[in-house]
C-alpha positions in Angstrom: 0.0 0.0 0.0 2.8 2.2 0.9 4.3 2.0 -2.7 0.6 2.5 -4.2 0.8 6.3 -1.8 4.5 6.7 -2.9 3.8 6.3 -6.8 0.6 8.9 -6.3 2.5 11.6 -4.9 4.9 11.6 -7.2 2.0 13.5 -9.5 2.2 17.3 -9.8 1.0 19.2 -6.7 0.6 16.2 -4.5 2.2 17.1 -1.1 0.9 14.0 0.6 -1.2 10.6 0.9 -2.6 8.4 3.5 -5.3 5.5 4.0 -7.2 5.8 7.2 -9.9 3.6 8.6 -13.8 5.0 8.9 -12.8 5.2 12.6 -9.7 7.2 12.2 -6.8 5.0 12.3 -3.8 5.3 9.7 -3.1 2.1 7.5 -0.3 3.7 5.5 1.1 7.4 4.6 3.7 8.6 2.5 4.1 12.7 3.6 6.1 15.3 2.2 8.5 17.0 5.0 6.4 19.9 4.9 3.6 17.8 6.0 3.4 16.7 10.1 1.8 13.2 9.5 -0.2 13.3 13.3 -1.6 16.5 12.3 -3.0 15.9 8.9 -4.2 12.6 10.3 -6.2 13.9 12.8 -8.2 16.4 9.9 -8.3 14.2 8.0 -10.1 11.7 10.7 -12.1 14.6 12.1 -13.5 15.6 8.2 -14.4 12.1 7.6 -16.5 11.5 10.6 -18.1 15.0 10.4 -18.8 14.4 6.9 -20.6 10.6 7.3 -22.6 11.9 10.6 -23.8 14.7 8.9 -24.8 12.7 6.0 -26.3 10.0 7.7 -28.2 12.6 9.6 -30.0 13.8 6.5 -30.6 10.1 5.0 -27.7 10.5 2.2 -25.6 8.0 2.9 -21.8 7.5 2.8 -20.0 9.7 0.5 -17.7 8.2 -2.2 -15.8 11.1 -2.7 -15.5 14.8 -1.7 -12.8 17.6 -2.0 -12.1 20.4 0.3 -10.4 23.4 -1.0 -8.8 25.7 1.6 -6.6 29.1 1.2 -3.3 26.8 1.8 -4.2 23.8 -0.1 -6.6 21.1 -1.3 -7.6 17.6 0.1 -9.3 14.8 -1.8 -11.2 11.7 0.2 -12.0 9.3 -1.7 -13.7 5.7 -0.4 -11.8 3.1 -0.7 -14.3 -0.2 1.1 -13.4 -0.5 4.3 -11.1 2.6 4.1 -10.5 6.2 2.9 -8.2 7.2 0.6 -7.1 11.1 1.3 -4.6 13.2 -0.7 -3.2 16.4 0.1 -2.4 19.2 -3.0 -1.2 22.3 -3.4 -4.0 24.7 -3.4 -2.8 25.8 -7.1 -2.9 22.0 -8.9 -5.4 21.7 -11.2 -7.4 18.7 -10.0 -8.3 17.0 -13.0 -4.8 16.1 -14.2 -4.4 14.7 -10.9 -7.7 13.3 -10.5 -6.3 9.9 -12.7 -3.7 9.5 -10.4 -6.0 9.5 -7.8 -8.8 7.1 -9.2 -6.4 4.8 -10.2 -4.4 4.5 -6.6 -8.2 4.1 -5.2 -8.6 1.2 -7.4 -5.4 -0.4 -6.8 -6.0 -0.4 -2.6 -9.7 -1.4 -3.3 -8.1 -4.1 -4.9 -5.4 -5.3 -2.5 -8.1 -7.1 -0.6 -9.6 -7.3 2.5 -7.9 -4.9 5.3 -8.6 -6.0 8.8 -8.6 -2.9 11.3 
């Protein structure tokens, strides 16, 4: 998994990747040194719960996918089964260049099989 996070932020703009559980818990990361691993972690975490409580709340659902777009950067949560997929940019990138990169690492840890957490 590590190598499918190091081969995706080796695309233009990507700072940073990591696969957490729906409860919080890092599987794998590959960070930039700019990046404090704990700390995006913990957004990242905090995001993904908000996000699933406040759609369950209004009878949506899961998400699959979302981006948030802030004044120092951009993150990408994707689903990936029993785990998200999240991926920190430069607040410049264009995301649809990148957004292959990213479907295509989703599908490759969707793929590796059954994670136990």
């Amino acid at each position: 998994m590590r190598r499918i996070l190091k081969q995706l932020n080796e695309a233009v703009g990507v700072k940073g990747s990591l696969v957490l559980t729906k409860d919080g818990i890092v599987i794998a990361s590959h960070m930039s040194r700019q990046l404090e691993e704990d700390v995006v972690a913990a957004i990242a975490a905090n995001l993904v719960r908000s996000a699933r409580r406040s759609l369950e709340r209004h009878g949506l659902g899961d998400f699959t996918r979302f981006t948030l777009s802030a004044n120092h950067g951009k993150m990408v949560f994707t689903d990936t089964g029993p785990t998200f997929l999240v991926v920190v940019m430069d607040r410049n990138v264009e995301l649809a260049p990148v957004d292959i990169e990213i479907e295509s690492a989703a599908m490759r840890i969707r793929n590796l099989g059954q994670i136990r957490v």
